[in-house]
RODO-2510 file (C-alpha; in nm, 4 decimals, decimal comma):
residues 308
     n   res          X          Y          Z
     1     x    11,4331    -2,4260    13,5875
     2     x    11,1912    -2,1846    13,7570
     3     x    11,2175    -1,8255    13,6544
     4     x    11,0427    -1,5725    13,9733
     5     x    10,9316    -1,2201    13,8302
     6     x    11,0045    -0,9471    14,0756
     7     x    10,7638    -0,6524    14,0528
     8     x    10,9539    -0,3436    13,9284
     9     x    10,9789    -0,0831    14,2442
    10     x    10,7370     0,1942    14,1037
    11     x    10,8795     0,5305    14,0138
    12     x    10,6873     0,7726    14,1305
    13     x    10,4687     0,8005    14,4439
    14     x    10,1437     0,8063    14,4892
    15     x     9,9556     1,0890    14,3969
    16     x     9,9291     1,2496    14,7414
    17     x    10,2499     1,2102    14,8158
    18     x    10,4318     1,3560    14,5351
    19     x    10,2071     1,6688    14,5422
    20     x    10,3470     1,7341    14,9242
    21     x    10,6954     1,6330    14,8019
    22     x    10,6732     1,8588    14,5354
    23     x    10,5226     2,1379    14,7778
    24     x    10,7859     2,0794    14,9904
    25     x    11,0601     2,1095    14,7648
    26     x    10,9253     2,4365    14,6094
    27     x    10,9110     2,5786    14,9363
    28     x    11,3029     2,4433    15,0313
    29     x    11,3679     2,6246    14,7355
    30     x    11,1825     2,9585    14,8058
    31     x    10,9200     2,9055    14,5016
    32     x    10,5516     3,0381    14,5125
    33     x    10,2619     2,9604    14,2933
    34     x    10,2541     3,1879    14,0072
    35     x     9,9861     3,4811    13,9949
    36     x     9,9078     3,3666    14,4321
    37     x     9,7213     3,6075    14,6160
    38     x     9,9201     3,8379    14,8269
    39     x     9,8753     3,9376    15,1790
    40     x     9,6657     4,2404    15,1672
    41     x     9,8853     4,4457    15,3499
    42     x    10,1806     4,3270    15,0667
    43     x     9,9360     4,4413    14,8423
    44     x     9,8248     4,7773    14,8970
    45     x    10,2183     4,7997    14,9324
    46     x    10,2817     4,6598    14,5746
    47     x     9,9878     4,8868    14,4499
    48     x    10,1001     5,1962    14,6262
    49     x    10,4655     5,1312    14,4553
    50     x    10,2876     5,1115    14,1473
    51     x    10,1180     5,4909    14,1775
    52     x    10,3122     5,6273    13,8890
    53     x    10,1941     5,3562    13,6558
    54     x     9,8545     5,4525    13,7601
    55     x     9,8257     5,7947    13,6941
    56     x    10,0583     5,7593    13,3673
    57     x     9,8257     5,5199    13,2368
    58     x     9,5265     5,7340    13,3200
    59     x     9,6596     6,0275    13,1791
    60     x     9,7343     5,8175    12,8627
    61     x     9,4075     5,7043    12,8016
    62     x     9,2270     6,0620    12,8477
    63     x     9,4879     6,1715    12,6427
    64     x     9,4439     5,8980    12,3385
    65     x     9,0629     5,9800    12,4234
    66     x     8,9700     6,2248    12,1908
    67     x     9,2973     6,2124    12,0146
    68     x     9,0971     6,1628    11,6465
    69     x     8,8339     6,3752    11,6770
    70     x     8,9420     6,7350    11,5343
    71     x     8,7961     6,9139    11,8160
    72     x     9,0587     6,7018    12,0408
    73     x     9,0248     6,7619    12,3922
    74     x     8,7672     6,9999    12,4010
    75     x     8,4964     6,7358    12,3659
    76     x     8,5976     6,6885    12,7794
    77     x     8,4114     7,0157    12,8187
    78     x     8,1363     6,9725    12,4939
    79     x     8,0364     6,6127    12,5943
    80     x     7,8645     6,7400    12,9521
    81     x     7,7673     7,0674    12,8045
    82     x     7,6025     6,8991    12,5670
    83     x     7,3750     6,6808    12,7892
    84     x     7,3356     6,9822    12,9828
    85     x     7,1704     7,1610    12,7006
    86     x     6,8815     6,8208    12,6050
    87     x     6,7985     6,7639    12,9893
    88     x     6,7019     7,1494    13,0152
    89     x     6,5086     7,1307    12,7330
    90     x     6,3680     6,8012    12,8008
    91     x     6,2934     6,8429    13,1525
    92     x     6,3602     7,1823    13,2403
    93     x     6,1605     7,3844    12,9258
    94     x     5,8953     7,0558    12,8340
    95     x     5,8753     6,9121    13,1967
    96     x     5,9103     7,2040    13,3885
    97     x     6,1195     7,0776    13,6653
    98     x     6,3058     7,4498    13,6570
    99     x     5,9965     7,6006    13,8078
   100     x     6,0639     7,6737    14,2339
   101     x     6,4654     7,6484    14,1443
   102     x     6,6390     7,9369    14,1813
   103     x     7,0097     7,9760    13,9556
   104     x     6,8198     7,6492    13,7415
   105     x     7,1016     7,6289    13,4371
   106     x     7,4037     7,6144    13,7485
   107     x     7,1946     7,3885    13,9275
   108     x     7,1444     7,1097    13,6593
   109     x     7,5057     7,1967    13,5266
   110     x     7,6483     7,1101    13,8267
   111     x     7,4602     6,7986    13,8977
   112     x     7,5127     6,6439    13,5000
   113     x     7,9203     6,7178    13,5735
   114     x     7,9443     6,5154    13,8849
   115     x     7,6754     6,2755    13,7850
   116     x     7,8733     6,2150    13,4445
   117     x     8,1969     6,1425    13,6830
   118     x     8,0462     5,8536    13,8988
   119     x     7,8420     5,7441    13,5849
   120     x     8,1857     5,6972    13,3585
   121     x     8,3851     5,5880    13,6283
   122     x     8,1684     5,2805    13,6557
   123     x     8,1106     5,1968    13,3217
   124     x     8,4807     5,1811    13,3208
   125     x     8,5746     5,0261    13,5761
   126     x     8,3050     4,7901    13,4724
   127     x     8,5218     4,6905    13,1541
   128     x     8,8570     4,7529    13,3580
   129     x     8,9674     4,3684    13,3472
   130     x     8,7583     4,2440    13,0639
   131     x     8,8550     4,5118    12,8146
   132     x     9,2047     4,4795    12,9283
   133     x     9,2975     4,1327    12,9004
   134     x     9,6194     4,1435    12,7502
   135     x     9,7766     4,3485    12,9973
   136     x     9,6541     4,1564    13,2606
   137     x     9,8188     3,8349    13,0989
   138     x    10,1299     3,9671    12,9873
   139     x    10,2151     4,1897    13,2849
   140     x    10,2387     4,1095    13,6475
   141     x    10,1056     4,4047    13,8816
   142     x     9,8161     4,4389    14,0961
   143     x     9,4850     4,4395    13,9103
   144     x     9,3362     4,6895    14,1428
   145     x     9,5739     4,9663    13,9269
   146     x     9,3294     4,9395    13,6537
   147     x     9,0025     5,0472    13,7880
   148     x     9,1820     5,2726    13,9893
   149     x     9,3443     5,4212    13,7125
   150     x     9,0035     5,4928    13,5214
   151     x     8,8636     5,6849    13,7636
   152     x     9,1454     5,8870    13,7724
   153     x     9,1069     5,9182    13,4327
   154     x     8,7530     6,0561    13,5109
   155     x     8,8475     6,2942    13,7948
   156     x     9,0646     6,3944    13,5397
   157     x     8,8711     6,5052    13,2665
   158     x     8,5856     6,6629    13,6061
   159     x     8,8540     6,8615    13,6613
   160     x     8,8346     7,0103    13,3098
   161     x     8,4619     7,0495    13,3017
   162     x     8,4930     7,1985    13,6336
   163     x     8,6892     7,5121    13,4419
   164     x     8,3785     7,5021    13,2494
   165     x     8,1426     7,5048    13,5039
   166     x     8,3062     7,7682    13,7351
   167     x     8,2461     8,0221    13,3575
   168     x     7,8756     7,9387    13,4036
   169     x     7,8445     7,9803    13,7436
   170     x     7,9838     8,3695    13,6929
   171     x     7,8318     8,4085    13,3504
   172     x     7,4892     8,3497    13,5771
   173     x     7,5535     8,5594    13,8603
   174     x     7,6827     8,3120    14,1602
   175     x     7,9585     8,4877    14,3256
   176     x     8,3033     8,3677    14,4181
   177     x     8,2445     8,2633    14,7590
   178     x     8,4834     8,0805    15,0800
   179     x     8,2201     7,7761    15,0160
   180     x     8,3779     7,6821    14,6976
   181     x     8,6624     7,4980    14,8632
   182     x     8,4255     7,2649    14,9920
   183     x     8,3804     7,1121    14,6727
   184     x     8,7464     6,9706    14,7132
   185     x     8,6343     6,7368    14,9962
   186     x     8,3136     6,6389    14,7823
   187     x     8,5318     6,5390    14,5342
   188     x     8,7600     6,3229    14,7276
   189     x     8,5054     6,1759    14,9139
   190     x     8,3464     6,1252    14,5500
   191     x     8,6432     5,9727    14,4187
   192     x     8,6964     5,7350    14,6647
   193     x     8,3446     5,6029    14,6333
   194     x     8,3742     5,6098    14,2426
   195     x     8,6794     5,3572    14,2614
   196     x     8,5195     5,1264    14,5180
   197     x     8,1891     5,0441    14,3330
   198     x     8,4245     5,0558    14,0062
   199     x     8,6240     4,7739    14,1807
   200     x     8,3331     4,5800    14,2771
   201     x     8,2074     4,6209    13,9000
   202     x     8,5379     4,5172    13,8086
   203     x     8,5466     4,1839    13,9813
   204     x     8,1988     4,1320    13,8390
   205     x     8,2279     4,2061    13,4880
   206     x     8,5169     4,0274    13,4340
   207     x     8,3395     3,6847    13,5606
   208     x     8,0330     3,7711    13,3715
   209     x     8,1012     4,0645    13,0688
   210     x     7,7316     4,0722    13,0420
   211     x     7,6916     4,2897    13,2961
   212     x     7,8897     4,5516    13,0932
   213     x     7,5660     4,5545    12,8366
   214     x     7,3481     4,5398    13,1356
   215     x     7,5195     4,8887    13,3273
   216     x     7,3690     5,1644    13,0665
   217     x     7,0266     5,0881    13,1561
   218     x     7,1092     5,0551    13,5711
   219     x     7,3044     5,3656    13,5630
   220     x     7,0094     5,5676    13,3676
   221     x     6,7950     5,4525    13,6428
   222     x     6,9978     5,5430    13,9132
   223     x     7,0507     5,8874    13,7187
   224     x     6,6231     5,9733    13,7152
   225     x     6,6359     5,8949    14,0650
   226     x     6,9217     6,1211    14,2049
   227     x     6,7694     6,4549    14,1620
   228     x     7,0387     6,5271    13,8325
   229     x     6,7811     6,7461    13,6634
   230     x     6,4964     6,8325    13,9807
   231     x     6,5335     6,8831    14,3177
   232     x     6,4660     6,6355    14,5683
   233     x     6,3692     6,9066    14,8065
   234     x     6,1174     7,0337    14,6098
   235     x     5,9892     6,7092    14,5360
   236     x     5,9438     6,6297    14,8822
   237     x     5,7865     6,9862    14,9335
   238     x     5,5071     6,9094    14,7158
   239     x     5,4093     6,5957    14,7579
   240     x     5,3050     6,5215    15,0902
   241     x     5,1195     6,2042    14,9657
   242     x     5,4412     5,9608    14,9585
   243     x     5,5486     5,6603    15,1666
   244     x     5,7262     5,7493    15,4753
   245     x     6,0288     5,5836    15,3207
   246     x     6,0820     5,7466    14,9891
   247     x     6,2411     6,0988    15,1644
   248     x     6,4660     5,9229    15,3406
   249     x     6,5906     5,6689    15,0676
   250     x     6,6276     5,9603    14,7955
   251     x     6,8170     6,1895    15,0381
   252     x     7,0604     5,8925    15,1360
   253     x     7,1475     5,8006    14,7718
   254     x     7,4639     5,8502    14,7561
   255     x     7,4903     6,0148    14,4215
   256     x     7,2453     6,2597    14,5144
   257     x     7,4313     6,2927    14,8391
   258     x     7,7061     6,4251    14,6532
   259     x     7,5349     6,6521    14,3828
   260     x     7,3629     6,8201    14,6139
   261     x     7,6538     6,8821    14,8279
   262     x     7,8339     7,0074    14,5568
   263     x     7,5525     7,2568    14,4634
   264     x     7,5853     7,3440    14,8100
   265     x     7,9619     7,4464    14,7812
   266     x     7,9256     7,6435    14,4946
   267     x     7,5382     7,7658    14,4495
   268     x     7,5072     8,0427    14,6696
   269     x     7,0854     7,9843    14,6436
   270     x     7,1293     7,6294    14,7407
   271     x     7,0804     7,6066    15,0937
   272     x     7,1862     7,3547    15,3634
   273     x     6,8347     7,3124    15,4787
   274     x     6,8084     7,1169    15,1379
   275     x     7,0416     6,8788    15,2644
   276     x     6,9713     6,6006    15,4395
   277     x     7,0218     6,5714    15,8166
   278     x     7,4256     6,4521    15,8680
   279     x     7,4745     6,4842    15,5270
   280     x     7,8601     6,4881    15,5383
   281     x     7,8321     6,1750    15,7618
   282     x     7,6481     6,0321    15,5103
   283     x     7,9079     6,1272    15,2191
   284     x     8,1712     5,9758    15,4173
   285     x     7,9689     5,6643    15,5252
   286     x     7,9062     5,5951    15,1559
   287     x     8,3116     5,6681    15,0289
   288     x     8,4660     5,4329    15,3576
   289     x     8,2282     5,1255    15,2548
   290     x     8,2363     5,1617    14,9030
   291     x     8,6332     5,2330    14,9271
   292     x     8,6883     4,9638    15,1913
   293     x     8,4441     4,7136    15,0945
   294     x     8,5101     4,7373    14,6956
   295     x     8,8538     4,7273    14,7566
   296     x     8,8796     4,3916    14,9650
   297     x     8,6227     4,2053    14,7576
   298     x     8,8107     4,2922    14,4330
   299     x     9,1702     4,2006    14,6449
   300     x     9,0070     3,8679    14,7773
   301     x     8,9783     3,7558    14,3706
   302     x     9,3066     3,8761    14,2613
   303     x     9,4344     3,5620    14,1639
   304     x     9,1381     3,4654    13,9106
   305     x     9,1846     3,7737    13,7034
   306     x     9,3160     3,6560    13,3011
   307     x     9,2778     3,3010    13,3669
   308     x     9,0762     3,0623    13,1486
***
């Protein structure tokens, strides 16, 4: 007697198949993949919504700053001041870079403050996602709140030294002028550039935390070069000698762009013909494609940030 085998029927289908079955009955049943990329309309929705987290947590953090130092939050103020006090001695008193500057002490003052705000806000935002990986895993919320968040923590603690700097700028004879509420724009402007490039820094460092040991040394270059402790004017003045190109690349830089408009707001000596041509144009040039562009390029990777 003859005994015929029949072939079990198999029990699952084949692979392509049961991926779109299973697609199709997590969509029947309203389900989405978990950490997806939102629309970026949705999310500057879900981020706006957010806002209070954002400026809670960067108030938190320049709070818990300085919270074990015994000088507290005074080191806001001291920590500028401070580099104020070796760059005119290194390159105001031994370099001589004071010489042709009129009101030199407000002058560099000014430009260390709002240098030190684009400089921190970078290195921050640089270590945003990397430095903050538990969050990112245990919470669900837009990662763009994070870099955002630490340069408002930086405008922040400007905003302190400013107090500062407005004593200086009286103790040294600039007068209260209607130009002072120009630095308001300058600092929005600022601001929004600040948390585009920290957004784009973001993405980057946390792919590759290396770059967070490599930022120091870019962002001391980018300081001798943005006219933080001499004046590009004066530079240009003198030497007659350089390429064609230089004036107009050290004039465009953005962080000069804004020092120097900012020592325009508030220095009654510094004068708009040491601008450069369109210079608010410029400012606002810079802010809309750092803003715009840092912001999209960090969005389009949203998904990635926490995993493996």
């Amino acid at each position: 007697m003859s005994q015929v085998l029949h072939t079990p029927p198999p029990t699952t289908a084949p692979s392509g198949s049961a991926e779109g079955d299973l697609a199709a009955l997590a969509a029947r049943h309203g389900l989405a993949v978990s950490g997806a990329r939102p629309s970026l309309r949705e999310y500057i929705s879900q981020l706006w919504a957010r806002r209070h987290f954002i400026t809670a947590f960067s108030t938190a953090k320049l709070t818990a700053q300085y919270s074990q130092a015994k000088l507290g939050q005074l080191w806001q103020v001291m920590n500028p001041l401070l580099n104020a006090a070796v760059y005119f001695f290194i390159f105001g008193v031994l370099l001589g870079t004071k010489k042709g500057v009129p009101d030199y002490i407000p002058f560099l003052v000014t430009g260390v403050f709002i240098w030190t705000f684009t400089q921190s806000s970078i290195l921050a935002g640089t270590r945003a996602i990397s430095g903050n990986l538990g969050l990112v895993r245990a919470l669900h919320f837009p990662r763009a709140a994070l870099p955002i968040s630490f340069c408002l923590q930086q405008l922040q603690q400007l905003l302190f030294s400013m107090a500062a700097l407005v004593v200086i700028l009286l103790c040294f004879g600039v007068p209260v002028a209607a130009s002072w509420l120009l630095a308001l724009p300058v600092l929005v402007l600022q601001f929004v550039f600040n948390a585009g490039v920290s957004m784009i820094m973001a993405r980057l460092g946390a792919k590759t935390p290396d770059i967070a040991q490599l930022m120091p040394f870019v962002l001391r270059t980018w300081m001798y070069v943005s006219g933080v402790m001499w004046s590009i004017d004066n530079l240009l003045s003198k030497h007659n000698d350089l390429p064609s190109w230089v004036g107009p690349v050290l004039q465009a830089n953005p962080a000069a762009v804004y020092i120097d408009l900012m020592r325009f707001a508030l220095i009654d000596s510094f004068h708009a013909s040491q601008l450069p041509p369109h210079v608010w144009a410029i400012a606002a040039g810079w802010a809309l494609l750092a803003g715009i562009g840092g912001f999209i390029y960090f969005w389009k990777a949203e998904e990635t940030y926490g995993r493996g």
